[in-house]
KOLDO-884776 format. One record per residue (C-alpha): residue number from 1; chain; x negated, y, z. Coordinates in steps of 0.001 Angstrom, whole numbers, plus 524288, in hexadecimal, padded with zeros to 5 digits. Layout:
N
- resi,chain,x,y,z
- NUM,A,X,Y,Z
...
//
This chain:
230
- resi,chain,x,y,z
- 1,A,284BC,51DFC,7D312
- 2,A,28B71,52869,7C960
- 3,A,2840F,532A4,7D129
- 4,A,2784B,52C7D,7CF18
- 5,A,2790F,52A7D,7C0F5
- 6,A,27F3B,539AA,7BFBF
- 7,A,2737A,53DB9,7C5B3
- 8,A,26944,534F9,7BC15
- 9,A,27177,53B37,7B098
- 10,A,26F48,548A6,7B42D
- 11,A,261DF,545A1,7B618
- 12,A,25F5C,53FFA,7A9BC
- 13,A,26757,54B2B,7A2CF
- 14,A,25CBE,55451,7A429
- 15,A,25397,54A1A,79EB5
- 16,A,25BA6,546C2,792CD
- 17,A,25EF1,554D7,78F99
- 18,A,25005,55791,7908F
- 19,A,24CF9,54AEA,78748
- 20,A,25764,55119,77D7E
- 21,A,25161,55FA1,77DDF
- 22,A,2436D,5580C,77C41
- 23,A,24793,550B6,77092
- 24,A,24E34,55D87,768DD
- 25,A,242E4,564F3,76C70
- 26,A,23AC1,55B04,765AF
- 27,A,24505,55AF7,759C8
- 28,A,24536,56A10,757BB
- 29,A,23720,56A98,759BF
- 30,A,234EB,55EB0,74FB5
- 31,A,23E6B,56609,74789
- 32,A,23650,573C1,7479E
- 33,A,229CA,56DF9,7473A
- 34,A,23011,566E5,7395D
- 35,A,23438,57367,73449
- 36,A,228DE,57DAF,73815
- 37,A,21F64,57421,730E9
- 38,A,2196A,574E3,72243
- 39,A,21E5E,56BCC,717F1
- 40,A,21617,5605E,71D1E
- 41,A,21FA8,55DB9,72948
- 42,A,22AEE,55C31,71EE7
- 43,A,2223B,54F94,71A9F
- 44,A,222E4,54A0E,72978
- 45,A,230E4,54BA8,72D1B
- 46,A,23FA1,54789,72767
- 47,A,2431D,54C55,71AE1
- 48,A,24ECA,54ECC,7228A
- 49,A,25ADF,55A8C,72265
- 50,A,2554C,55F8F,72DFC
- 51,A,247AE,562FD,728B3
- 52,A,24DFD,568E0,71DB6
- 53,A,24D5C,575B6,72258
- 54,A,2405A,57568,72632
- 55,A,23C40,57051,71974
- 56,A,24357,57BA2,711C6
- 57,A,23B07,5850D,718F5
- 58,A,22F3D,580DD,7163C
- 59,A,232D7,57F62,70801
- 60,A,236E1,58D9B,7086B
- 61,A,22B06,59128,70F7F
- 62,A,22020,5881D,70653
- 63,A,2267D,58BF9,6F961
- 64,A,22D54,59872,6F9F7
- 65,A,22E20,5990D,6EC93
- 66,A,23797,58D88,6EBB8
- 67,A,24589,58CDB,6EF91
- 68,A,24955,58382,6FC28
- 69,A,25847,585AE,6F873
- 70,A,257B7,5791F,6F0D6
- 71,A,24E8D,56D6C,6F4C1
- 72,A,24BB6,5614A,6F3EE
- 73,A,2472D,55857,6FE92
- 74,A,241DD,54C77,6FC78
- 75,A,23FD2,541D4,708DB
- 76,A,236D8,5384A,703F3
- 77,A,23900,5309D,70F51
- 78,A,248F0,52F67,70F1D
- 79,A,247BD,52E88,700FD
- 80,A,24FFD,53B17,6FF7C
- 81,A,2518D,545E1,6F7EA
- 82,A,25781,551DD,6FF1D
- 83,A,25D42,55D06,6F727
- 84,A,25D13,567A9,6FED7
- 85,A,264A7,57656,6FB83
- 86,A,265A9,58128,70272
- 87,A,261B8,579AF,70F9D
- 88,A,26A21,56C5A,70FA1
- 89,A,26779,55FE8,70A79
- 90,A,272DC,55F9A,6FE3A
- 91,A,26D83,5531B,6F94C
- 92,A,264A2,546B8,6FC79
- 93,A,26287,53C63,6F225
- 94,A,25AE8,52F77,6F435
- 95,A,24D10,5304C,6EC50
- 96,A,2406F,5250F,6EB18
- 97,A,232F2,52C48,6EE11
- 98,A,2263D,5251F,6E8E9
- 99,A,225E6,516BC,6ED1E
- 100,A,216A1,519F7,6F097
- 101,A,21A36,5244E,6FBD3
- 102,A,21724,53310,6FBDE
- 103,A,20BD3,53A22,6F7F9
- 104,A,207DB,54363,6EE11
- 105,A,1FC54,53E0E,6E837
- 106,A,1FB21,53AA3,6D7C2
- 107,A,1FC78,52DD8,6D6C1
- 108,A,20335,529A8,6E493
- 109,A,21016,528EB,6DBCC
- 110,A,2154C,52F1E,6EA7F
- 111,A,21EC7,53774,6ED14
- 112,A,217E7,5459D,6F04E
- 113,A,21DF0,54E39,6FCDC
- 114,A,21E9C,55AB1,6FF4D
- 115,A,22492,566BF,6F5B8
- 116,A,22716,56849,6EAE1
- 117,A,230D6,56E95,6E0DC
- 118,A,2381E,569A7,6D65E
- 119,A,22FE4,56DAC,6C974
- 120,A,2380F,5688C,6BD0B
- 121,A,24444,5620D,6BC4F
- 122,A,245D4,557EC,6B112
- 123,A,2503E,55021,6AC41
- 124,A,25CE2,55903,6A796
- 125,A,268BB,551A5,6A444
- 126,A,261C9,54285,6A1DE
- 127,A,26A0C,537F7,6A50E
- 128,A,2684F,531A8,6B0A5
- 129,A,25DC1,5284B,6B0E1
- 130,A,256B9,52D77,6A593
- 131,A,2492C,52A37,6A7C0
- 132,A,23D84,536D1,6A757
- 133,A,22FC1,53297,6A42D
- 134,A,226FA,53E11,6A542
- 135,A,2328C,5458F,6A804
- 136,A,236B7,54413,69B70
- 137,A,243BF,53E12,69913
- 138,A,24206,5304C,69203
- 139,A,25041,52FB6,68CD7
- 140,A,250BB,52303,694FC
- 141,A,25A6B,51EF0,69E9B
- 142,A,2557F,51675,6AA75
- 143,A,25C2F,50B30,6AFF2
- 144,A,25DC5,5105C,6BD91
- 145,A,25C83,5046C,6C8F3
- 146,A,2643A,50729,6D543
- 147,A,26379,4F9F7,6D9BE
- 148,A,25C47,4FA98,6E6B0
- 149,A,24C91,4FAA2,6E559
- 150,A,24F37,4F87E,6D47C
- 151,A,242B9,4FC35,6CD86
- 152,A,2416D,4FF76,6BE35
- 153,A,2343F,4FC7A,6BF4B
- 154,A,2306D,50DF6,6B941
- 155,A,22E6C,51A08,6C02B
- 156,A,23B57,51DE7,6B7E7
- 157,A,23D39,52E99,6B9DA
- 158,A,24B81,52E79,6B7F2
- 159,A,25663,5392D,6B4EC
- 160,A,25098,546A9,6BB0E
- 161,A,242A4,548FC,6BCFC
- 162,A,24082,55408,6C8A9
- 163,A,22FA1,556B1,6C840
- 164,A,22B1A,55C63,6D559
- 165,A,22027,56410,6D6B8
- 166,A,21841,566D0,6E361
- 167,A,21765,5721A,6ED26
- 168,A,20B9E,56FA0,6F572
- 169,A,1FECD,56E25,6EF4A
- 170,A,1F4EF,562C8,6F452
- 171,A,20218,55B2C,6F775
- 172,A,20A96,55AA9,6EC05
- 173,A,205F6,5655E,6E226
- 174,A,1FA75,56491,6DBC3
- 175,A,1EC6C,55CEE,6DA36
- 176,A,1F038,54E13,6DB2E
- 177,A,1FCA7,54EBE,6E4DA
- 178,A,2057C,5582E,6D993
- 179,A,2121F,5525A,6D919
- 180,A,21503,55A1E,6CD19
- 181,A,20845,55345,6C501
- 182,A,20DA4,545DD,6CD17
- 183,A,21BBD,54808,6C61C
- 184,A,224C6,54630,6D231
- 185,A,230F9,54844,6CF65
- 186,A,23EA8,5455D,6D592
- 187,A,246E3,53BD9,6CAAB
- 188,A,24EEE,53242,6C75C
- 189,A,24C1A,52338,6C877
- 190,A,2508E,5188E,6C220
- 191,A,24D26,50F8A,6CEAD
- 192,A,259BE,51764,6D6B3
- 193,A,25A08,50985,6DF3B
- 194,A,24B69,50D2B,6E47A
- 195,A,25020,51A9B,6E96B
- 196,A,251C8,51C78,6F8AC
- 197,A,24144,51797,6F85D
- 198,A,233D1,51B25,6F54E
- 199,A,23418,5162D,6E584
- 200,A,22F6B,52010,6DD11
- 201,A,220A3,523D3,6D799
- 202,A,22069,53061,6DD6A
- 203,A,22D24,53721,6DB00
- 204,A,23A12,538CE,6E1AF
- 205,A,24421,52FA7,6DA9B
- 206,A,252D3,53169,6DAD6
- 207,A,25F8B,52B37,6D5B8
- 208,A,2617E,53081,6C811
- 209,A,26EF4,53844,6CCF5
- 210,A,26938,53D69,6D743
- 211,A,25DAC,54377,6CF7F
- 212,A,266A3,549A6,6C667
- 213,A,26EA6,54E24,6D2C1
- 214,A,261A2,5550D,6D7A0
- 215,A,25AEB,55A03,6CB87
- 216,A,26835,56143,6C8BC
- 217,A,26904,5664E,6D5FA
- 218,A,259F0,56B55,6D5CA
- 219,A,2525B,57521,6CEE1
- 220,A,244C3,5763B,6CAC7
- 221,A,23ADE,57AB4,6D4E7
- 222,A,244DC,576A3,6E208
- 223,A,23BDE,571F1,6EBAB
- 224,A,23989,5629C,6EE0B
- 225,A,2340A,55DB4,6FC3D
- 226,A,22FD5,550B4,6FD67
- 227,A,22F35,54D17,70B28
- 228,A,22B61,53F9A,713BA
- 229,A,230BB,53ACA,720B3
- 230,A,22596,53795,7294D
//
């Protein structure tokens, strides 16, 4: 009997060692075909470490002009912001994309994808909670709501106001998808209990300290990605 099932082991060894090779092959092929593709494959797959690299050379290739030392990644399916330097993830905060999905058109109030770069940072020194209204700062200080799922019933810009502007005309620059004319910006909220979910008209939301822990980190024209997980 043990040299019967001896034998049916080393018989199936050759078969399970062939399943394994099958299944990395598929993984490093996966993996290349991720990488050796245009921006639009970052859209289809994990905002994930591993594509990281991938994603910083197509950056460097799309927009030579701009630097990929410093960048900011933002998984709109996680709900995550990724800052990225020098090729590591250094940071990942919890954010609320638009409650009405993603998309780029005026008017959708939904969160556009894509590239784009940081154009003007606004907010210097305001207090936390300090609520921007054309990106203008009120001299108000919100009541911010971290019970869970808390609304204050506004669209309150909060704190630091970060205004992207898009990279790739016909999908977030220009004619009626621009998300510079559509104001997206990353900020503060006072709704901090809604983060972690799809809650916002269109921009990236973030807990008030954690959007002055960014904007000070950033500078003006750092690239922003906004990826989905399909």
């Amino acid at each position: 009997m043990t040299n019967k099932n001896n034998k049916l082991r080393c018989a199936m060894l050759p078969l399970t060692c062939a399943i394994a090779i099958s299944l990395f092959s598929i993984k490093v092929s996966a993996d290349n075909q991720v990488y050796n593709q245009p921006a639009p494959a970052f859209e289809q797959t994990p905002a994930e470490d591993g594509n990281i690299a991938g994603l910083l050379q197509d950056l460097q290739n799309r927009f030579p002009n701009y630097s990929t030392q410093q960048v900011i990644l933002i998984d709109a399916s996680n709900q995550k912001l990724l800052l990225i330097e020098n090729g590591q993830v250094t940071n990942r905060w919890v954010i609320s994309t638009a409650e009405a999905g993603l998309g780029s058109r005026k008017g959708s109030n939904q969160t556009p994808l894509g590239a784009h770069r940081l154009a003007q940072k606004i907010g210097d020194g305001a207090p936390i909670g300090t609520v921007f209204q054309a990106r203008r700062n009120t001299g108000r200080i919100a009541k911010i709501l971290t019970a869970p799922g808390a609304r204050s019933g506004e669209d309150n810009v909060t704190t630091r106001v970060m205004w992207l502007d898009g990279l790739e005309p016909g999908k977030n620059k220009g004619g009626a998808v621009d998300s510079y004319q559509r104001f997206i910006y990353i900020h503060g909220t006072d709704e901090e209990g809604r983060l972690g979910a799809p809650a916002s008209h269109g921009c990236i939301r973030m807990r008030n300290q954690d959007v002055v822990d960014l904007y000070d980190r950033v500078h003006e024209d750092t690239l922003v990605f906004i990826a989905e997980r399909k």
